[in-house]
C-alpha positions, 0 to 999 in steps of 0.5 A: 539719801542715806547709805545702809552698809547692811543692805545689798541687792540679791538677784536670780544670779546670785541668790545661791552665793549671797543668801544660802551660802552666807554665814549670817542669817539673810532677810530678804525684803521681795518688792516691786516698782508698783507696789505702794506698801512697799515703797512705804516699808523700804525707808523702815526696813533700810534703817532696820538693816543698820540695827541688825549690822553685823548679826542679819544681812539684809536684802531686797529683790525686785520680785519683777526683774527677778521671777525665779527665786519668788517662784522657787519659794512661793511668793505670792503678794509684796512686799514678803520678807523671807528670813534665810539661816544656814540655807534654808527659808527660817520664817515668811512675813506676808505685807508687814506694816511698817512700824510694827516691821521690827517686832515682826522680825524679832518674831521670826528671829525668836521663834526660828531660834535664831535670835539668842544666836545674834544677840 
């Protein structure tokens, strides 16, 4: 299995110091063990996490092990991706199919005004 540099797991614990105290924009992939499509979603969100080094980190939470910060932000059905900037939720994708995954982040990146600041 290949490793991404870019893509680290965030926890109840240490949402506040990962996500909302990073300098760079944060997108967190919420999944869960018995969910299919995101098991479907991960190998494409792995190797998007390797495109955007360096301008988004990216990050998963197992939504299971980790009920407060899908709670704390409304997540209701997975996989949801939350893109986080400066410490505040920038923009939500609800059930992403994998290969339309990099034009749906480009959309939330564009239309939060993040994406001429990563370029």
């Amino acid at each position: 299995m290949q490793e991404h540099n870019n893509l680290f797991e965030v926890s109840d614990q240490n949402f506040e110091s990962q996500v909302l105290q990073s300098e760079l924009p944060v997108l967190i992939d919420f999944w869960a063990e018995w969910c299919p499509h995101c098991k479907v979603l991960a190998p494409n969100y792995a190797r998007l996490s390797d495109t955007y080094a360096g301008a988004v980190r990216f990050a998963t939470l197992n939504a299971d092990d980790n009920p407060d910060v899908p709670t704390r932000f409304g997540v209701q059905g997975l996989p949801t991706l939350l893109l986080f900037a400066s410490g505040n939720l920038v923009a939500r994708i609800v059930g992403p199919h994998p290969t339309r995954l990099q034009q749906r982040i480009e959309q939330a990146l564009s239309q939060s005004g993040l994406s001429q600041a990563i370029r």
